[in-house]
LUMVOZA-846321 format. One record per residue: x, y, z of N, C-alpha, C, O in turn. Coordinates in steps of 0.1 Angstrom, whole numbers, padded with zeros to 4 digits, always signed. Layout:
BEGIN
XYZXYZXYZXYZ;...
This chain:
BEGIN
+0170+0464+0547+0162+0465+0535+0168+0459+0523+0180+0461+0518;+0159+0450+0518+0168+0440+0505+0169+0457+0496+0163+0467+0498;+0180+0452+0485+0181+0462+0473+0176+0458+0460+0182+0452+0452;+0167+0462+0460+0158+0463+0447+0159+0471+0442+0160+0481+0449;+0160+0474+0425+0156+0486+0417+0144+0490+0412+0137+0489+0401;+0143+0494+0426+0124+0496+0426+0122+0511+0422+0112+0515+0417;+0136+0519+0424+0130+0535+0420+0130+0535+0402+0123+0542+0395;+0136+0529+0399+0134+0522+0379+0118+0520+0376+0115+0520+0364;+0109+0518+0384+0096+0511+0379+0087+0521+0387+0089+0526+0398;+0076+0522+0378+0063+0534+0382+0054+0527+0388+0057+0515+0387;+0045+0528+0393+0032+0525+0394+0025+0520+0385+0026+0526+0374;+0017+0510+0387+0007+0505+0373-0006+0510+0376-0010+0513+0387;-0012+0511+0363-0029+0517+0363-0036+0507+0373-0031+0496+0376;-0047+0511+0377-0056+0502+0382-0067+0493+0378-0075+0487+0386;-0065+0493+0361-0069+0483+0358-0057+0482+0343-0060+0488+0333;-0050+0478+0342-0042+0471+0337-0040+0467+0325-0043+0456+0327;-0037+0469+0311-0042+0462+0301-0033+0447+0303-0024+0446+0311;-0037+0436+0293-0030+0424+0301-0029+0417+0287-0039+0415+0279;-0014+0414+0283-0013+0404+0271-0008+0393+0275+0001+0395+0284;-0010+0381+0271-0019+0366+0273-0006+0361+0261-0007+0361+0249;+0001+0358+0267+0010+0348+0253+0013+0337+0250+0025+0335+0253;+0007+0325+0245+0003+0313+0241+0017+0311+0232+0018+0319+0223;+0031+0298+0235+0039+0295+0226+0030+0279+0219+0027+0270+0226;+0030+0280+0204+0029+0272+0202+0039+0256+0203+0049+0257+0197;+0038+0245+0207+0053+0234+0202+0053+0231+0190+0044+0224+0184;+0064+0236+0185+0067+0236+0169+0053+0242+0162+0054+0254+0158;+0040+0235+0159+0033+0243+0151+0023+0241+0163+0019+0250+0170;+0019+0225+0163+0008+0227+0175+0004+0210+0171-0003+0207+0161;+0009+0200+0180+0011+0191+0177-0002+0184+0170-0011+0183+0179;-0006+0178+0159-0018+0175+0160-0030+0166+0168-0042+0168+0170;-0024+0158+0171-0030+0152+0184-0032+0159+0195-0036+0153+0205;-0031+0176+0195-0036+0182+0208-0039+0190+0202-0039+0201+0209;-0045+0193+0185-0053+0206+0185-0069+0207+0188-0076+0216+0190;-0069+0190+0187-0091+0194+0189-0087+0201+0205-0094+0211+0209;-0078+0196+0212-0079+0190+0230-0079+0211+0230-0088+0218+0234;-0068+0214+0225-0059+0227+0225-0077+0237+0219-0080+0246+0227;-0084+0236+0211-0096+0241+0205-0105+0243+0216-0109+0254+0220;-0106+0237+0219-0118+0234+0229-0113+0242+0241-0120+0251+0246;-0101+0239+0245-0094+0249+0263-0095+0265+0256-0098+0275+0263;-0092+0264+0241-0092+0281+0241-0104+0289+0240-0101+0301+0241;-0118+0285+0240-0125+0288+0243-0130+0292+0256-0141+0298+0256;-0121+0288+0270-0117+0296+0283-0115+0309+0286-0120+0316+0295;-0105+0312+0272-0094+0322+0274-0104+0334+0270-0102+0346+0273;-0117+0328+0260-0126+0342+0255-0133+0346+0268-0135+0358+0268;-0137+0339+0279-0146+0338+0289-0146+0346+0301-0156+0349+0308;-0132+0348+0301-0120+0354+0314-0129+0362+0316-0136+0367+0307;-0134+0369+0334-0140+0378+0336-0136+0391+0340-0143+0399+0345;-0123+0391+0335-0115+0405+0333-0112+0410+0313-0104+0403+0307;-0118+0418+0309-0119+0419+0299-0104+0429+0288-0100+0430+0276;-0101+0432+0300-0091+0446+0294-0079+0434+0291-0069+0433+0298;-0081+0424+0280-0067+0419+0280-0067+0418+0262-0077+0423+0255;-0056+0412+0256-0053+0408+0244-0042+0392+0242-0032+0391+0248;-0046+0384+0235-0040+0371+0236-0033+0371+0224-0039+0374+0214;-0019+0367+0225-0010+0369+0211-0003+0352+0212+0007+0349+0219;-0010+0344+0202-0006+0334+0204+0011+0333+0190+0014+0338+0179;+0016+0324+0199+0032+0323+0183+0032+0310+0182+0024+0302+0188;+0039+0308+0175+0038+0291+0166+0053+0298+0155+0056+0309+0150;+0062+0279+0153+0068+0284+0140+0062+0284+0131+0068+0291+0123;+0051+0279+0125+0043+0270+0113+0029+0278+0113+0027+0281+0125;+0019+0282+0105+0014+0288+0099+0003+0272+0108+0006+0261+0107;-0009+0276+0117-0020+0273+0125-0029+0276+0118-0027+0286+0111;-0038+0271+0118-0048+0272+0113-0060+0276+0128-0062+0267+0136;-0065+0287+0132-0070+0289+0142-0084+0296+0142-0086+0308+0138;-0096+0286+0146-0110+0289+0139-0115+0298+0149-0125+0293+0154;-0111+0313+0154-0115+0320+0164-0116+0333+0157-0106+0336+0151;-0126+0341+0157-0127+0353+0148-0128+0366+0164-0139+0367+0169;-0116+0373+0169-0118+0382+0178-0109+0392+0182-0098+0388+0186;-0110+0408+0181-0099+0412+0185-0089+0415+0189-0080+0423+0186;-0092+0404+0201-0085+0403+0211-0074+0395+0205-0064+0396+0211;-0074+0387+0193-0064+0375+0195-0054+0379+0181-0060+0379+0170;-0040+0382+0181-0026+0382+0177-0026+0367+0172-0032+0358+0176;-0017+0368+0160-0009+0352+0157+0003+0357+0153+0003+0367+0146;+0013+0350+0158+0027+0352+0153+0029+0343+0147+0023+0334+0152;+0037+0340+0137+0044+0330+0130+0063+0332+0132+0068+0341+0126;+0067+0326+0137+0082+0332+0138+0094+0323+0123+0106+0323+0121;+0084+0318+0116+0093+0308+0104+0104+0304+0102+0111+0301+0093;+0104+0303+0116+0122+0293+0117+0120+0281+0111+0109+0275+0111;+0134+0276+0106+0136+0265+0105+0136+0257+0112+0129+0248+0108;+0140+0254+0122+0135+0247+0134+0128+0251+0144+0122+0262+0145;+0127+0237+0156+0119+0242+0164+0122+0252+0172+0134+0253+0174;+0116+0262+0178+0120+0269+0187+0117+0268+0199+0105+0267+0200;+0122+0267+0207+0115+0270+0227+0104+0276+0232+0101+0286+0226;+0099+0273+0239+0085+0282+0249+0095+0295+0248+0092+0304+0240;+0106+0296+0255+0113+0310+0254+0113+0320+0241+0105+0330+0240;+0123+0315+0232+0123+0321+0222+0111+0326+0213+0111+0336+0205;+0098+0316+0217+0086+0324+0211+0080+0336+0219+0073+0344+0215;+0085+0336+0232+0078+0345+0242+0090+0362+0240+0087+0374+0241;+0098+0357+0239+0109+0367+0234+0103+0371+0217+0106+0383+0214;+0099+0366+0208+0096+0370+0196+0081+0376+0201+0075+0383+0192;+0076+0375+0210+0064+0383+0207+0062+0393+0220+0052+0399+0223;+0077+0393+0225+0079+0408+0234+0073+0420+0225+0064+0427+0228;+0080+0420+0216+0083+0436+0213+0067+0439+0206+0064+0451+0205;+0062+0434+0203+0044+0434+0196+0039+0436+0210+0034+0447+0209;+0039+0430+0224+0030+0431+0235+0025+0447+0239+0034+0456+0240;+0014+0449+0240+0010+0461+0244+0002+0462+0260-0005+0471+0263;+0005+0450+0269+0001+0450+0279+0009+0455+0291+0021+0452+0292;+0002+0466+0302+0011+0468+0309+0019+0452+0317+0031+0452+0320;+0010+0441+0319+0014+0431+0323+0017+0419+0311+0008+0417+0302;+0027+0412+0311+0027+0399+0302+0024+0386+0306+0031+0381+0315;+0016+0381+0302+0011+0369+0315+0016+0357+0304+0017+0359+0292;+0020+0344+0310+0025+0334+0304+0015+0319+0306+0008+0318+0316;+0015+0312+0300+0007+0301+0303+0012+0294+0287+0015+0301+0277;+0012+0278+0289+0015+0270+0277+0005+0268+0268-0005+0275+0270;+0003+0259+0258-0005+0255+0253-0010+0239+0254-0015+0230+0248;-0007+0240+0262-0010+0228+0273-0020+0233+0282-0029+0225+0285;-0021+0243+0287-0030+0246+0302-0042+0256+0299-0040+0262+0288;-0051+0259+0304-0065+0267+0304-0064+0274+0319-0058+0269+0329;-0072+0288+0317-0072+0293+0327-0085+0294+0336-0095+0297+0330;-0086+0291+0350-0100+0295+0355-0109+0306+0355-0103+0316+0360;-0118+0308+0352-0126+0325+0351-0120+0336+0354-0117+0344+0346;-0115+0338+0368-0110+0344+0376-0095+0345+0379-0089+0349+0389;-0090+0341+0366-0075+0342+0364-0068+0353+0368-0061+0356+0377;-0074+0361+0355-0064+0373+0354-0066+0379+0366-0057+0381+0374;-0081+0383+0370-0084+0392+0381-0079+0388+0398-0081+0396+0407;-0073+0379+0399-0067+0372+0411-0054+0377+0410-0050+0386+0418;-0047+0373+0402-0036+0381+0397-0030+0393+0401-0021+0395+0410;-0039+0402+0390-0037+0416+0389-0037+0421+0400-0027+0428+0401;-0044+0422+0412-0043+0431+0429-0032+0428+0432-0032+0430+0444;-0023+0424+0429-0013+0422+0436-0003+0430+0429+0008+0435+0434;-0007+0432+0418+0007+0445+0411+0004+0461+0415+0011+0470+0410;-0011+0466+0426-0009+0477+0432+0002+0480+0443+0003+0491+0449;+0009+0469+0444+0019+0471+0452+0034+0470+0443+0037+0459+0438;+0042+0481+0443+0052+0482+0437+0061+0474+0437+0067+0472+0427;+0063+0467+0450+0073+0458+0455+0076+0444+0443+0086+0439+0439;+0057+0438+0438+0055+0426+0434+0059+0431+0419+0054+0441+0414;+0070+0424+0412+0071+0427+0398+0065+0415+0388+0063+0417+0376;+0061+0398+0398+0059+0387+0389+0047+0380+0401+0048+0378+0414;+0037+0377+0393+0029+0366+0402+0029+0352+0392+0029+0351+0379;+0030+0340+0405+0032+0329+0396+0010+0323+0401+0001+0330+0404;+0009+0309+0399+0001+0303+0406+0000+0284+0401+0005+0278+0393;-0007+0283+0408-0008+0265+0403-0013+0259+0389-0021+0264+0382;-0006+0246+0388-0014+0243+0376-0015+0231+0381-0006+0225+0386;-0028+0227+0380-0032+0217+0386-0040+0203+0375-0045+0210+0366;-0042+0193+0374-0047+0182+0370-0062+0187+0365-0070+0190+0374;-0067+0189+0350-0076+0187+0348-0087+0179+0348-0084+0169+0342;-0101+0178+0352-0104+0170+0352-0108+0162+0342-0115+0151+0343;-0104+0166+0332-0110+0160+0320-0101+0150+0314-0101+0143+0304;-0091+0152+0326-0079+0145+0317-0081+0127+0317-0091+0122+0323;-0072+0118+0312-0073+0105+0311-0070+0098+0320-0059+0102+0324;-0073+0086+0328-0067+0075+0338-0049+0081+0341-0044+0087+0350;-0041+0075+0324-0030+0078+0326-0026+0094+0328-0015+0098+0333;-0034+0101+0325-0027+0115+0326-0031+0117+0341-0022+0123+0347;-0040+0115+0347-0046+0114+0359-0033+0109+0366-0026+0118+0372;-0031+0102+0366-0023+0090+0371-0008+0099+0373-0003+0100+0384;-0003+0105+0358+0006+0117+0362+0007+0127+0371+0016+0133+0377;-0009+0130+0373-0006+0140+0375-0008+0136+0393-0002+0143+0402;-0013+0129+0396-0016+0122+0410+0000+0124+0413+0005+0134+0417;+0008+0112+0411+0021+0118+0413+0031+0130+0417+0037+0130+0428;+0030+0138+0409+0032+0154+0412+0024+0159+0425+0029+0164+0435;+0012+0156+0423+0003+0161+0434+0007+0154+0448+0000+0157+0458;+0015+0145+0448+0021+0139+0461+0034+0148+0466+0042+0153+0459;+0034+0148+0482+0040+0154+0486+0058+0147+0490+0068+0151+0496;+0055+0136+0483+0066+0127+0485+0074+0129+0473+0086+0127+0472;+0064+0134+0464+0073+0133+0453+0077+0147+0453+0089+0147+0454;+0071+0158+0452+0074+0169+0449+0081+0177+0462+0087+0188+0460;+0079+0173+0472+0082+0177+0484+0077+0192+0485+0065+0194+0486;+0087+0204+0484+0087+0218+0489+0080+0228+0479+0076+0240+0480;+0079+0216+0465+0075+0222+0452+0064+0220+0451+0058+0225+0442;+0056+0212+0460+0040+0209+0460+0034+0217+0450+0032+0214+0438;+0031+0231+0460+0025+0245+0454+0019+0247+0440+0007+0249+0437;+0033+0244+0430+0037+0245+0417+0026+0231+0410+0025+0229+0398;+0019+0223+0419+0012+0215+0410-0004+0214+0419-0014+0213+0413;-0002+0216+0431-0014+0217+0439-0020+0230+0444-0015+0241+0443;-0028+0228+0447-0034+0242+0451-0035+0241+0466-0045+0239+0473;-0020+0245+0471-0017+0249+0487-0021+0260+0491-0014+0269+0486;-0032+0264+0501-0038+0276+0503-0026+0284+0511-0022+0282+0522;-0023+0295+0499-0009+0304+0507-0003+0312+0497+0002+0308+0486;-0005+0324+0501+0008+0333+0496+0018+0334+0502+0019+0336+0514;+0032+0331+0493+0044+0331+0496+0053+0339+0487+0048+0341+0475;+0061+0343+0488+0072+0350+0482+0084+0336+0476+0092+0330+0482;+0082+0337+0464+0097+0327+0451+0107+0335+0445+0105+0346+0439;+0118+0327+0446+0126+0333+0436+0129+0325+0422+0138+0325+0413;+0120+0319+0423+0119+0306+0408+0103+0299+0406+0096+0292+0413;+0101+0304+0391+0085+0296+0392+0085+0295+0376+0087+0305+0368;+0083+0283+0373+0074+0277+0360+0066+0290+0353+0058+0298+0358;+0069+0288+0340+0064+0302+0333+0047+0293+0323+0043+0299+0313;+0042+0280+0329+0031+0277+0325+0021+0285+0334+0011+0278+0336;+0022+0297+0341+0013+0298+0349+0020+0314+0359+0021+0314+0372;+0024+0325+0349+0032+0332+0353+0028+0345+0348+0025+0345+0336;+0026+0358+0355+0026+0373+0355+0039+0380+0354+0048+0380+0364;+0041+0388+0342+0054+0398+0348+0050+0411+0343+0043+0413+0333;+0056+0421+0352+0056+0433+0347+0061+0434+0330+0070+0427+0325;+0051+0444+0322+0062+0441+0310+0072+0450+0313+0083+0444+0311;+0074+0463+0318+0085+0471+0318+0096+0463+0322+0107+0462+0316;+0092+0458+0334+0105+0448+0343+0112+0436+0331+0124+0436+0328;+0101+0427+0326+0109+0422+0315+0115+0424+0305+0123+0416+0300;+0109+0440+0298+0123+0446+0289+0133+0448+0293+0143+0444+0287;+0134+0454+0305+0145+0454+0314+0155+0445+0312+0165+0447+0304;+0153+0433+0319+0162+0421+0320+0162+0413+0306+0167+0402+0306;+0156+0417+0296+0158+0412+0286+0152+0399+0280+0157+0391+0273;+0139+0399+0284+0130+0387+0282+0137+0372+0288+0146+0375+0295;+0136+0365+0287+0137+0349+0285+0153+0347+0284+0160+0344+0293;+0156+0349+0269+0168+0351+0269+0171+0333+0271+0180+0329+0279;+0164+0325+0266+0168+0312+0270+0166+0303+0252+0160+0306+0242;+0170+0296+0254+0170+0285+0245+0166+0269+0251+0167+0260+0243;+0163+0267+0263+0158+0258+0272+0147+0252+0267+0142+0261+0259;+0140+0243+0268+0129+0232+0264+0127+0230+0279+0116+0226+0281;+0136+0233+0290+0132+0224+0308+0139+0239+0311+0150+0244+0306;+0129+0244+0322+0140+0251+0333+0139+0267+0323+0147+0275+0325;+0133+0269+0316+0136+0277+0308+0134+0295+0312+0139+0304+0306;+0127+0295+0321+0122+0307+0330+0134+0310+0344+0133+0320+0351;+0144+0300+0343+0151+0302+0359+0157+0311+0357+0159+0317+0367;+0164+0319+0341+0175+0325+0344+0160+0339+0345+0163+0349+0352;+0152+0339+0340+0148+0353+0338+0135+0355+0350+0126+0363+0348;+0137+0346+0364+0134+0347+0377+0148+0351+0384+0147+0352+0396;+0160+0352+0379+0166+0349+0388+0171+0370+0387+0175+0378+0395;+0167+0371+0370+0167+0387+0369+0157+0395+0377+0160+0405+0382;+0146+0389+0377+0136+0393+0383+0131+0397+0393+0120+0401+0395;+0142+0394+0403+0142+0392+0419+0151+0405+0423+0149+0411+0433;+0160+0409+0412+0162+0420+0411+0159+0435+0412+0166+0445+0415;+0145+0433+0409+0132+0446+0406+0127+0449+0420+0127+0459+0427;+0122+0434+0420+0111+0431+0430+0108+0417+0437+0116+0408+0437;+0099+0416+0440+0097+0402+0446+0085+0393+0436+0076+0398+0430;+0087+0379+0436+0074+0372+0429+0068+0365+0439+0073+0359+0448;+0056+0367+0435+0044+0364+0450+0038+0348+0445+0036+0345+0433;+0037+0342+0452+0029+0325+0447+0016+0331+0455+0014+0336+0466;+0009+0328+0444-0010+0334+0448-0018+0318+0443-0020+0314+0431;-0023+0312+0457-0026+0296+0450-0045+0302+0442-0052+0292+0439;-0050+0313+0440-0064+0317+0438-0060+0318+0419-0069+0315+0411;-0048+0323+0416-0043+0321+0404-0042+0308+0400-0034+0300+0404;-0051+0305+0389-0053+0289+0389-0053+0290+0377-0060+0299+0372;-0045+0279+0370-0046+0271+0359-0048+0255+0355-0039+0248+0360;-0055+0250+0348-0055+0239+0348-0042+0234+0336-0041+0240+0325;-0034+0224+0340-0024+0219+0332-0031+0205+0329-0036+0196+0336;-0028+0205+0316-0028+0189+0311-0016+0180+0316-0005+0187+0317;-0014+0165+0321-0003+0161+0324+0001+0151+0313-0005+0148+0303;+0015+0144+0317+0020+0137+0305+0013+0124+0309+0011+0123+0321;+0011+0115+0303+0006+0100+0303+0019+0094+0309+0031+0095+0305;+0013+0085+0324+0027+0079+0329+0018+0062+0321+0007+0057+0318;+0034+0058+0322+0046+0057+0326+0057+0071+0315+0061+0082+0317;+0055+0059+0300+0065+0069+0290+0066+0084+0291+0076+0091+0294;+0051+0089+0287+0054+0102+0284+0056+0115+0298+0059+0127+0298;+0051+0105+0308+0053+0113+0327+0070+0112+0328+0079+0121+0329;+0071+0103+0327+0092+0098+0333+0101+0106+0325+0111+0110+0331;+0099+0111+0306+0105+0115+0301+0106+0133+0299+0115+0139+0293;+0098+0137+0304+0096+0150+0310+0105+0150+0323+0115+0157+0324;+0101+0142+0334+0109+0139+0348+0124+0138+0342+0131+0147+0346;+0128+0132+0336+0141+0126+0329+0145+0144+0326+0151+0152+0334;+0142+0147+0315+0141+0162+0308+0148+0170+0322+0159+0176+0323;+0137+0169+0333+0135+0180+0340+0146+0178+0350+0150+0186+0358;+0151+0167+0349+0164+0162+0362+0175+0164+0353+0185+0168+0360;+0180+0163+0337+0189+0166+0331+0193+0181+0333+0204+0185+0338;+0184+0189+0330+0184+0210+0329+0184+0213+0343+0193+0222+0345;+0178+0209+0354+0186+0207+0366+0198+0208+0372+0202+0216+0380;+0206+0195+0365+0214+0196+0370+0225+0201+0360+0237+0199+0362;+0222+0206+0352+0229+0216+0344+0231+0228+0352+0242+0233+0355;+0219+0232+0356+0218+0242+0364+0225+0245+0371+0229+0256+0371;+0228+0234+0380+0235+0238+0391+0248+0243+0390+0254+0247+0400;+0254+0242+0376+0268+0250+0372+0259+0262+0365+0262+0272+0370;+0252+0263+0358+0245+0276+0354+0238+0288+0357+0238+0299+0351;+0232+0284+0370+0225+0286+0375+0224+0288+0391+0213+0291+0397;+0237+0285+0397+0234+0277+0414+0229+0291+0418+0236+0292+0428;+0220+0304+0419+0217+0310+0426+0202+0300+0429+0199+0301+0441;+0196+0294+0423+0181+0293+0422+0182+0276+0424+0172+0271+0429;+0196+0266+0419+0191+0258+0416+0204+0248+0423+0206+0238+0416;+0211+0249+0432+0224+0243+0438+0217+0240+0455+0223+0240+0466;+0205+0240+0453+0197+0236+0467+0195+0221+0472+0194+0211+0464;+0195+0219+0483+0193+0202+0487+0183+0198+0480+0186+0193+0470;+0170+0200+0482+0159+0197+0474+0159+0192+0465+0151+0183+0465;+0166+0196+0453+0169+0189+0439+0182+0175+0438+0184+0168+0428;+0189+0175+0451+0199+0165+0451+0193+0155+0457+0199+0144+0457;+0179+0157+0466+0177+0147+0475+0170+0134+0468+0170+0124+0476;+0164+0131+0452+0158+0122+0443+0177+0111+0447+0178+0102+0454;+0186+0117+0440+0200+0113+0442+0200+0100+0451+0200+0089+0448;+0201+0106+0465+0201+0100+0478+0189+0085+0475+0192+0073+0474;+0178+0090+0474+0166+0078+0466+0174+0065+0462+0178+0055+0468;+0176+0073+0446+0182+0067+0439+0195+0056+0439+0197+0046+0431;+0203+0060+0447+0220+0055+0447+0212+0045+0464+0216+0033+0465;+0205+0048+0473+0199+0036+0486+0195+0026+0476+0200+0015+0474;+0182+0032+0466+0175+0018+0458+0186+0009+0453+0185-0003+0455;+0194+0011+0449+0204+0010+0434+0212-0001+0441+0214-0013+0437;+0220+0007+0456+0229+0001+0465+0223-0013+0471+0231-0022+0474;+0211-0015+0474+0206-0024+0479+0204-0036+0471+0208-0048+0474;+0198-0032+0461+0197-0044+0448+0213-0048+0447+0215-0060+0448;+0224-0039+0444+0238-0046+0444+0240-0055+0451+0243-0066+0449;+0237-0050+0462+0240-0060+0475+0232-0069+0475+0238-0079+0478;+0214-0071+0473+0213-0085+0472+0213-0094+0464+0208-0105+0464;+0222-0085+0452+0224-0097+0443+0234-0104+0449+0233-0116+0449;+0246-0094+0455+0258-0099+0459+0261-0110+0470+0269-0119+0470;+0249-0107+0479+0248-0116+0491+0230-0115+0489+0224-0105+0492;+0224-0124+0485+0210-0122+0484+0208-0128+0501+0199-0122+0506;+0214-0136+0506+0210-0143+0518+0204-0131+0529+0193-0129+0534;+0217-0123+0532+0217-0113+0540+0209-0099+0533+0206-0092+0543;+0206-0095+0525+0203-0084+0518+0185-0087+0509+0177-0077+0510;+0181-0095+0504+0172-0094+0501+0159-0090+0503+0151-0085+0496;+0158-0095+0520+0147-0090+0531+0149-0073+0532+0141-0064+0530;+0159-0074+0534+0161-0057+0538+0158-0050+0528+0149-0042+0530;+0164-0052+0513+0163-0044+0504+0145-0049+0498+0140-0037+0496;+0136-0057+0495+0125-0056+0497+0118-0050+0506+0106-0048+0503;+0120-0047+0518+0110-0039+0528+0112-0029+0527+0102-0021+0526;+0125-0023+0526+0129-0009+0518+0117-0005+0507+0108+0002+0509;+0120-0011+0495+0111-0004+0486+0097-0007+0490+0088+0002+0489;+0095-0019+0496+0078-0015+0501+0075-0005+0511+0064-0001+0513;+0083-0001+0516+0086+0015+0524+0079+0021+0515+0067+0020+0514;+0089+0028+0506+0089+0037+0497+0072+0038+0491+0063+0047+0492;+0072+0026+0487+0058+0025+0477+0047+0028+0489+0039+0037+0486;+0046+0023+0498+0038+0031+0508+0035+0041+0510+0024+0047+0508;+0048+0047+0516+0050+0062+0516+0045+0070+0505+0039+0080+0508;+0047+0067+0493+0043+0075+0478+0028+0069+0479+0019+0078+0477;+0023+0060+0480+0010+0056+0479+0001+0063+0493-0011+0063+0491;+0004+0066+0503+0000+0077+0513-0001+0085+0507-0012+0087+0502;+0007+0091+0505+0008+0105+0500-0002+0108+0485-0007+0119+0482;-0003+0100+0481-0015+0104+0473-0023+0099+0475-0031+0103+0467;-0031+0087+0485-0044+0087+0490-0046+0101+0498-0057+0104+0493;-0043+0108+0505-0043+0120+0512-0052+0129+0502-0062+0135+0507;-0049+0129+0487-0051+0137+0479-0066+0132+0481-0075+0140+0476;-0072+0118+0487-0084+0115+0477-0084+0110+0468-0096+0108+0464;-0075+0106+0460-0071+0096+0453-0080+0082+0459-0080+0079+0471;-0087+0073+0447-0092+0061+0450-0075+0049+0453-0063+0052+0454;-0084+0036+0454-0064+0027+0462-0060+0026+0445-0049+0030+0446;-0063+0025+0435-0060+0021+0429-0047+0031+0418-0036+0027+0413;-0051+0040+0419-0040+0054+0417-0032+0057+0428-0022+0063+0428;-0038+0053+0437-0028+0054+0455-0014+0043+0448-0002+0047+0446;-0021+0029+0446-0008+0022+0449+0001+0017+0434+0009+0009+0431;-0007+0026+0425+0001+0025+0409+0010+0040+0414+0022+0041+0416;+0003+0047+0416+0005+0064+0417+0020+0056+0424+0029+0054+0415;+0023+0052+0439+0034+0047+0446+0049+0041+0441+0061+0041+0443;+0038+0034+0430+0054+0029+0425+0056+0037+0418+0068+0040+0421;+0051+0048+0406+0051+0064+0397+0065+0070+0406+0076+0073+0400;+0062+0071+0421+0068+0084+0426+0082+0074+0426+0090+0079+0419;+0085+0064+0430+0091+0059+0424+0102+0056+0416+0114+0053+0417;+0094+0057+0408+0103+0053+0394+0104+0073+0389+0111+0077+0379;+0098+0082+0396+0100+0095+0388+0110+0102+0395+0117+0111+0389;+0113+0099+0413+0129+0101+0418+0140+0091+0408+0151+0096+0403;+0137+0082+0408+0148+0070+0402+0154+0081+0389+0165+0087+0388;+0141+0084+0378+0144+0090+0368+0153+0105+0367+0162+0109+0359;+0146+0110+0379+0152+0123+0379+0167+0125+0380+0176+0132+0375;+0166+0112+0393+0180+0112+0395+0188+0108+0391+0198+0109+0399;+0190+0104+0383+0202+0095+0369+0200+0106+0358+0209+0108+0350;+0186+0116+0359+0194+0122+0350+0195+0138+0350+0195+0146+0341;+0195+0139+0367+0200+0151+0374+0217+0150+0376+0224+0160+0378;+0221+0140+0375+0237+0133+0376+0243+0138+0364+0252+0145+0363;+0234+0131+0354+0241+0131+0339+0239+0148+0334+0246+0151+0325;+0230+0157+0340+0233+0170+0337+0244+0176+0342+0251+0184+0336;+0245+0171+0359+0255+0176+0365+0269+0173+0357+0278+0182+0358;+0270+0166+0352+0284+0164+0345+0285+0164+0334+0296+0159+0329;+0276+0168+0326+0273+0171+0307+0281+0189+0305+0279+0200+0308;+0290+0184+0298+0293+0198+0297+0291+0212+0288+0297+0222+0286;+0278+0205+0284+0271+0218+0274+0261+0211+0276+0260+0200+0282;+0251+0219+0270+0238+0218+0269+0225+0229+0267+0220+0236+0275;+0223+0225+0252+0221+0244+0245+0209+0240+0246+0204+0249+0240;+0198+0232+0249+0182+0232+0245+0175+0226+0258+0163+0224+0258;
């Protein structure tokens, strides 16, 4: 019998009250507030009603929604703060037996909350996560990102976390764009407790496993906006391969796994081969060209599979790509950075 401190936690009601916490970035970038306007009109729609939405921001929003459901925090820092530290400033205001997380990036499907919630009649479950997947509304290039992700080449074991894999599974680490927690359980461990911009949820999944178990429910759906590839897809990847490999000195319960070293291995074959046919182009050139037409295949499968048309198939190919290449140069440079407070 795993050890959980399950006799610490009661029973939840059977219908649940539910607060909904929206972190602003910095105030709320202006180029995403028509986009951000329009998704929040989702969140009124939800066909579970017993909830409250407490959105934070550092900067004073202007937000054209008149309802009682909806909180604004202002936290007036001088700088920016974290998805964390806003979710932590608007702990102690939450009046929901559950705290549910989502960015200000993503919208939720009708049937959000209520997909969810069955799963906290069982004591065991203290956190449900679920997918955030490619909206359709999104652009060629955001499309284009998010095609990527949604390949199984690229993401391998983390699919889940971007596609909607039919399955409940038990995690000990999940993305807090798209996340349930007990609130008692997270007073407990002390909210967030992070100052992270990437990875910012690992240390307070890793408290959490403590309680109880976190269930992946793919019927919990959220739509995520993606980053526009090339620039703004790679530098998130870059982001997410740096706090990584931070991690793995901070963190190695959740994050010292093959999985995250294997972009690496990618990276240092592509790298090695080009050395070499610079060095000896005679002997090395053929090889190291059929190599990456490998690769780009392989990543270009893997997202025609999705249904993807050829043309995001074989752009999408070189993406996956260049988003191992990225990760892994700067999954290295985390691994050996010896601080790193954001």
């Amino acid at each position: 019998m795993e050890n959980y401190k399950i006799k610490e936690l009661k029973p939840l009601p059977k219908n649940p009250f539910i607060s909904i916490i929206i972190p602003f970035h910095w105030g709320l970038l202006p180029e995403n507030n028509n986009r951000f306007l329009k998704d929040f009109n989702r969140f009124l729609k939800l066909d579970y009603k017993k909830y409250e939405i407490i959105l934070v921001s550092d900067k004073q929003v202007k937000i054209p929604f008149k309802s009682k459901k909806i909180k604004y925090l202002v936290t007036r820092a001088n700088h920016a703060t974290s998805p964390a530290e806003k979710r932590d400033f608007a702990l102690p205001k939450v009046k929901g037996e559950i705290s549910v997380f989502i960015d200000d990036d993503a919208y939720p499907a009708p049937d959000w909350l209520t997909k969810a919630i069955r799963h906290f009649s069982h004591l065991m479950i203290v956190a449900v996560g679920g997918p955030g997947v490619t909206p359709p509304s999104d652009g060629y290039w955001e499309k284009l990102g998010g095609a990527i992700l949604e390949s199984y080449f690229c993401s391998g074991k983390l699919l889940y976390r971007y596609y909607q894999v039919p399955k409940w599974i038990t995690v000990d680490d999940y993305p807090a764009y798209n996340l349930f927690i007990r609130t008692d359980v997270l007073r407990k461990v002390g909210g967030f407790n992070s100052t992270f911009y990437y990875g910012e949820d690992t240390r307070v999944c890793i408290e959490l496993v403590k309680y109880g178990k976190i269930l992946y429910d793919h019927e919990v759906l959220v739509y995520h906006h993606r980053r526009a590839f090339p620039k703004h897809h790679l530098k998130q990847i870059w982001n997410t391969g740096v706090h990584r490999g931070f991690f793995v000195k901070k963190y190695p319960q959740t994050s010292k796994r093959w999985i995250y070293f294997l972009p690496i291995t990618l990276t240092i074959g592509l790298f090695g081969s080009i050395s070499l046919s610079l060095y000896k182009p005679h002997y090395f050139i053929l090889p190291t060209t059929l190599l990456f037409v490998f690769f780009w295949l392989l990543g270009s499968y893997s997202i025609a599979k999705r249904g993807k048309d050829l043309k995001i198939s074989l752009m999408g190919g070189i993406g996956v790509i260049l988003s191992h290449i990225t990760y892994g140069v700067g999954f290295v440079k985390g691994l050996y950075q010896k601080e790193l407070l954001r």
